[in-house]
C-alpha positions in Angstrom: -38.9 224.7 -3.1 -36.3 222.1 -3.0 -38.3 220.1 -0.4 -41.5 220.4 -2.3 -39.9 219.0 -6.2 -38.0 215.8 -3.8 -41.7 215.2 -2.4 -43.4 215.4 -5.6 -40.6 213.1 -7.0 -41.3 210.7 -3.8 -45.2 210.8 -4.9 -44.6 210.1 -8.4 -42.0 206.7 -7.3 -45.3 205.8 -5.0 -47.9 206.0 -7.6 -46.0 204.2 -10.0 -45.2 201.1 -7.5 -48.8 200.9 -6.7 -50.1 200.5 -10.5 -47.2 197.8 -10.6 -48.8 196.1 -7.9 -52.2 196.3 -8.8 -51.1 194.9 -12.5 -49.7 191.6 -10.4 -52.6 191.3 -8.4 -55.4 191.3 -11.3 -55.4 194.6 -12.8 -55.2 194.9 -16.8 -55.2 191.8 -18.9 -56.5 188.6 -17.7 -54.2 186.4 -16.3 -52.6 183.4 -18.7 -53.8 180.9 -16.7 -57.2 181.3 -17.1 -56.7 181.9 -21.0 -58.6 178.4 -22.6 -55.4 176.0 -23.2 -55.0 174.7 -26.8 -55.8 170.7 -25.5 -59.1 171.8 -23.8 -60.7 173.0 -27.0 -64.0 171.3 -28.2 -63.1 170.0 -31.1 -66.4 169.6 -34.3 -66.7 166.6 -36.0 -69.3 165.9 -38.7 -69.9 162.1 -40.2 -71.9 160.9 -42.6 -73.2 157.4 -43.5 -74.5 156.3 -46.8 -77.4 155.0 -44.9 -78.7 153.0 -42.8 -79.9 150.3 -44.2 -77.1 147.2 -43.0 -75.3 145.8 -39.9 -71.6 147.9 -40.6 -73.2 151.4 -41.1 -75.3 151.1 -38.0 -72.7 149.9 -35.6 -70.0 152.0 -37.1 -72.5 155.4 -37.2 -73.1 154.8 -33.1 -69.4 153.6 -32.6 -67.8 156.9 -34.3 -70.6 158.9 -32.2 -69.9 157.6 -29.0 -65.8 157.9 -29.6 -65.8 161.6 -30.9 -67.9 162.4 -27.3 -65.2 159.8 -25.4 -62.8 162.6 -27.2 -64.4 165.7 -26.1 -65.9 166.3 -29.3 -68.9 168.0 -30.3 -70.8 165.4 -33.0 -72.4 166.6 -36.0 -74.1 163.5 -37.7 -75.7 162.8 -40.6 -77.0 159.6 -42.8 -77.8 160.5 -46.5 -78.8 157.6 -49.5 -77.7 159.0 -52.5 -74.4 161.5 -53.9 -76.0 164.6 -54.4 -77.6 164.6 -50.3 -74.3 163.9 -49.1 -72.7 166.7 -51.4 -75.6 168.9 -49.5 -74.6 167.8 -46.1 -70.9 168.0 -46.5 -71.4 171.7 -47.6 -73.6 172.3 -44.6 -71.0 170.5 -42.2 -68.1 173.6 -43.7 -71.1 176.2 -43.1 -71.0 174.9 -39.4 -67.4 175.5 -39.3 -66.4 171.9 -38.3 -62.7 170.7 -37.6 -63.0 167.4 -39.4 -65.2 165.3 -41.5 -65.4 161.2 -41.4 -67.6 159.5 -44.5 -69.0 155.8 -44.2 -69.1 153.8 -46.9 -70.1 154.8 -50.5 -67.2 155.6 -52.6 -65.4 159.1 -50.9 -64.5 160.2 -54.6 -67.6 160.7 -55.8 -68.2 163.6 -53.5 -64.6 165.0 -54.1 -65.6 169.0 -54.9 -67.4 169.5 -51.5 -64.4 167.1 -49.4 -61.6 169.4 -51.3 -63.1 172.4 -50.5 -63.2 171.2 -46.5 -59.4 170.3 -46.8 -58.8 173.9 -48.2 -60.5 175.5 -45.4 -58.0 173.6 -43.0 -60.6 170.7 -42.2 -59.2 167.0 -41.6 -61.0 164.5 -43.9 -61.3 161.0 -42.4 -62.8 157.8 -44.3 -64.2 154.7 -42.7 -64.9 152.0 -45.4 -65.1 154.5 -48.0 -62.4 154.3 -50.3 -59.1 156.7 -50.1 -58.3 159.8 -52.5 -54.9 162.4 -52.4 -57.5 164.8 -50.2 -57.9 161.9 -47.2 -56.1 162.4 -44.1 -56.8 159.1 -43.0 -58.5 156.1 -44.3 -59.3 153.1 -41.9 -61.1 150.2 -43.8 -60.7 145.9 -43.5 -58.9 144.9 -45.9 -61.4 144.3 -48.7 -59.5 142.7 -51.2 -58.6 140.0 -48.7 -62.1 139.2 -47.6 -63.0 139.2 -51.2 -60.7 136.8 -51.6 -61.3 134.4 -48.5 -65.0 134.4 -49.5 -64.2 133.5 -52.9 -61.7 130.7 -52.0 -64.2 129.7 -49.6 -67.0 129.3 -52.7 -64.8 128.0 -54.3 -63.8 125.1 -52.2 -67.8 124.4 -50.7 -68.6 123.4 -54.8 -65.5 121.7 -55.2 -63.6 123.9 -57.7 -66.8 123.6 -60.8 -70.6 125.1 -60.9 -72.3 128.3 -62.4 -72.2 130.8 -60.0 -74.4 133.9 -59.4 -72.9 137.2 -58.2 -74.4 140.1 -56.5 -72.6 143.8 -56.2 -73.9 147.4 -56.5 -70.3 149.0 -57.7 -71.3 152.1 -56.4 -69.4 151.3 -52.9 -65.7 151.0 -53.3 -65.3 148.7 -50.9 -67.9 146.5 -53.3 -65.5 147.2 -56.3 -62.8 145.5 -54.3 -64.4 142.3 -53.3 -66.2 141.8 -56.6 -62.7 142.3 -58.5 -61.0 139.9 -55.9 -63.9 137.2 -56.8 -62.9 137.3 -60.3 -59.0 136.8 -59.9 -60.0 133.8 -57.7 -62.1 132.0 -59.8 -59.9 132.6 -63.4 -57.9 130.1 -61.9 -61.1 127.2 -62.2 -61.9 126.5 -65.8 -65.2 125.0 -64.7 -67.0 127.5 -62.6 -68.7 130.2 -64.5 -70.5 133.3 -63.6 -73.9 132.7 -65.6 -75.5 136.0 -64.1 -75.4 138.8 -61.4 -77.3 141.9 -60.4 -77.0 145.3 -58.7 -79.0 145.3 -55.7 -80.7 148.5 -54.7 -79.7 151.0 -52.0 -80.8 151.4 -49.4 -83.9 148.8 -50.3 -81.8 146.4 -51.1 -83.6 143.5 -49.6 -86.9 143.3 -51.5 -85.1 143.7 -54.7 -82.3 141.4 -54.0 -84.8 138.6 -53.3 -87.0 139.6 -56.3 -84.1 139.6 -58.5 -82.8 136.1 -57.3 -86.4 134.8 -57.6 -86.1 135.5 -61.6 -82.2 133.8 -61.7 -83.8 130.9 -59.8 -86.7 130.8 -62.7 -84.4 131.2 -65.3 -82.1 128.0 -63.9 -84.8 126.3 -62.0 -83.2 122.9 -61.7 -81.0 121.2 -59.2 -77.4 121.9 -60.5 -78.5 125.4 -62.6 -76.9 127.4 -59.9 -74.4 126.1 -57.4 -73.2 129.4 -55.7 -74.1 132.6 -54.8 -71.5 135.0 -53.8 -73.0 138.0 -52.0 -70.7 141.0 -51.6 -72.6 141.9 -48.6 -74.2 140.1 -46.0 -77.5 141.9 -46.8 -78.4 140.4 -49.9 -76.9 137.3 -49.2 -80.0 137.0 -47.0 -82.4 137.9 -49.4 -80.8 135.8 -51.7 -81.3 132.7 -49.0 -84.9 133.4 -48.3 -85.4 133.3 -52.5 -83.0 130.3 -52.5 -85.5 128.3 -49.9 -88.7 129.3 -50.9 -87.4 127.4 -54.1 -86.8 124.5 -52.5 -83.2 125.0 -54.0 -81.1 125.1 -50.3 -79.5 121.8 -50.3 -78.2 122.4 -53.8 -76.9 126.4 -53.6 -74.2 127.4 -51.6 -74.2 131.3 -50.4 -71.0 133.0 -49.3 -71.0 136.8 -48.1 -69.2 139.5 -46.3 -69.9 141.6 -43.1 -70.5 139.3 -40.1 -74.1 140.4 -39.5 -75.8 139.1 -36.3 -78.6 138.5 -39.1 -76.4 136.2 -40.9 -75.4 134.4 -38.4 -78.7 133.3 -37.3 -79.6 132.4 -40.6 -76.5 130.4 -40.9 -77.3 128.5 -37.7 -80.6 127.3 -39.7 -80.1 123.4 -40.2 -81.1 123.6 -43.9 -79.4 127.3 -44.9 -77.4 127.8 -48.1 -75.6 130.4 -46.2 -72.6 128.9 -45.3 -70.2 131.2 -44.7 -69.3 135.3 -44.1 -65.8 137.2 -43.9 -66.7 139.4 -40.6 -65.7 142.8 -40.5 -65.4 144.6 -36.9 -67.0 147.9 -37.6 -66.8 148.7 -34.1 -62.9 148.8 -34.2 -62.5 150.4 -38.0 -65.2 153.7 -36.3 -63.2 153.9 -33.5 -59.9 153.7 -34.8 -60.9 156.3 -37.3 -61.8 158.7 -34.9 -59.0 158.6 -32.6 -56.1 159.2 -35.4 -58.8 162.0 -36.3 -58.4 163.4 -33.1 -54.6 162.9 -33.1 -54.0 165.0 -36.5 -56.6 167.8 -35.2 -54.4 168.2 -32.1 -51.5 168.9 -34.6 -50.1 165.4 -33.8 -48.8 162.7 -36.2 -50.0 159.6 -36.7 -48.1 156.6 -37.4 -50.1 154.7 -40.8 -52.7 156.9 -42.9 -54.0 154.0 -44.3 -54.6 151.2 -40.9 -56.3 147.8 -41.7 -58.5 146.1 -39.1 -58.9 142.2 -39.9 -61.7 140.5 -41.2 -62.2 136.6 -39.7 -63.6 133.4 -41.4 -67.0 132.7 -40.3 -68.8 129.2 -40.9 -71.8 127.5 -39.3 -68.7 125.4 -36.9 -67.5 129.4 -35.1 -70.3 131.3 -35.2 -70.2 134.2 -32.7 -72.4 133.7 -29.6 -75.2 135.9 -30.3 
């Protein structure tokens, strides 16, 4: 009887090794290292442009695309014209249970309701160029009041300090805000330059009625001397405003000043008898890119150093014009 309990007790020590061994070996739960690490997860990033109807959205749209993918990310992109289908598409981003949303342009505020209800549901909010509010993680833009001002001084100087000027804005960007705002300060300090009128150009059909629009200015002050600047808030209509300018036969008497750096510009700037002599140039490429990597960085529970980063804007005349 003895015998029989210690071999029983032997059997028991046997069994109980063998389901130890079988545990190590791949039994039970699945091993830890084959658990998805934290780092290798695919992060979801939605963006959305007000448009595409100029040089910076375009280049910063494809730049932000291509760095979220450099980043492992999976890209959810959309381009919307007006507030209320970029409310819709922000709401459908937080259905698709992204980790972060980047806006282009436009002003970030006016679609606040949708972008607060991301940041309570744990997503990052990123802006490029679109203004900044308490609910952005991090806002990347140039610095606009500084290229408002450099184009202004620039005006300023190419009429010698005196003329009417025209100015053309859409305030519904709040990067636009910012450069029209910096034009004014400049100018209050010269007496004899005076803004005698101004428009909001359309979005995103802005060219067709910025040239219309400067077609009527350039009837209502049709002689040599009426206008002596135009001071274009974006590249854009600064072109539309040069086409209306030289169909006039006003070129050699108008001076146009804008903001961007667009290859388009630049060409028409090279033109022997342009108005358009000069642009602040953004570097779109560097602002989308810069955004999504301190995205990136705050998703994988990192800190970044600057929540609000300025990339520089350059001085462009017809004498440094990029090589196209």
């Amino acid at each position: 009887m003895k015998k029989m309990r210690k071999n029983f007790l032997w059997l028991i020590v046997v069994i109980s090794l063998i389901g130890l061994l079988l545990v190590g070996c791949g039994g039970g739960d699945k091993p830890k290292e084959e658990q998805p690490k934290a780092e290798e997860r695919v992060f979801k990033v939605g963006i959305n442009n007000f448009g595409q109807a100029n040089f910076f959205a375009r280049v910063g749209r494809e730049a932000m695309i291509e760095q979220i993918e450099k980043n492992g990310g999976e890209v959810i992109a959309t381009v919307t014209a007006d507030v209320p289908s970029r409310l819709a598409a922000i709401e459908n981003m937080i259905v698709q249970g992204v980790d972060a949303i980047i806006i282009q342009e436009g002003d970030i505020t006016q679609v606040a309701p949708a972008l607060i209800e991301a940041k309570e549901k744990g997503i990052i909010i990123g802006s490029m160029d679109a203004g900044d509010a308490d609910f952005v993680d991090v806002f990347v833009e140039s610095d606009n009041n500084h290229l408002g001002t450099a184009a202004a001084e620039k005006m300023v100087e190419l009429i010698g300090g005196k003329g009417n000027i025209v100015e053309i804005f859409n305030d519904a960007g709040s990067m636009i805000r910012v450069r029209r705002n910096a034009m004014h300060e400049v100018i209050k300090a010269y007496p004899e330059i005076k803004i005698v009128a101004g428009f909001t150009y359309a979005w995103p059909d802005f060219f067709p009625d910025g040239k219309a629009k400067m077609e009527a200015i350039l009837q209502a002050h049709p002689n040599p001397g009426d206008i002596a600047a135009v001071y274009a808030t974006f590249d854009g209509v600064g072109l539309a405003a040069a086409q209306a300018i030289r169909e006039a036969g006003l070129q050699d008497h108008i001076v146009i000043v804008g903001i961007d750096g667009d290859p388009e510009a630049y060409k028409e700037m090279a033109l022997p008898d342009s108005p358009f002599k000069a642009t602040m140039a953004q570097d779109p490429d560097t602002i989308a890119r810069t955004v999504v990597d301190n995205v990136f960085e705050l998703l994988k529970g990192n800190e970044i150093p600057e929540r609000h980063i300025y990339i520089p804007g350059i001085l462009v005349t017809k004498d440094n014009i990029p090589q196209q």
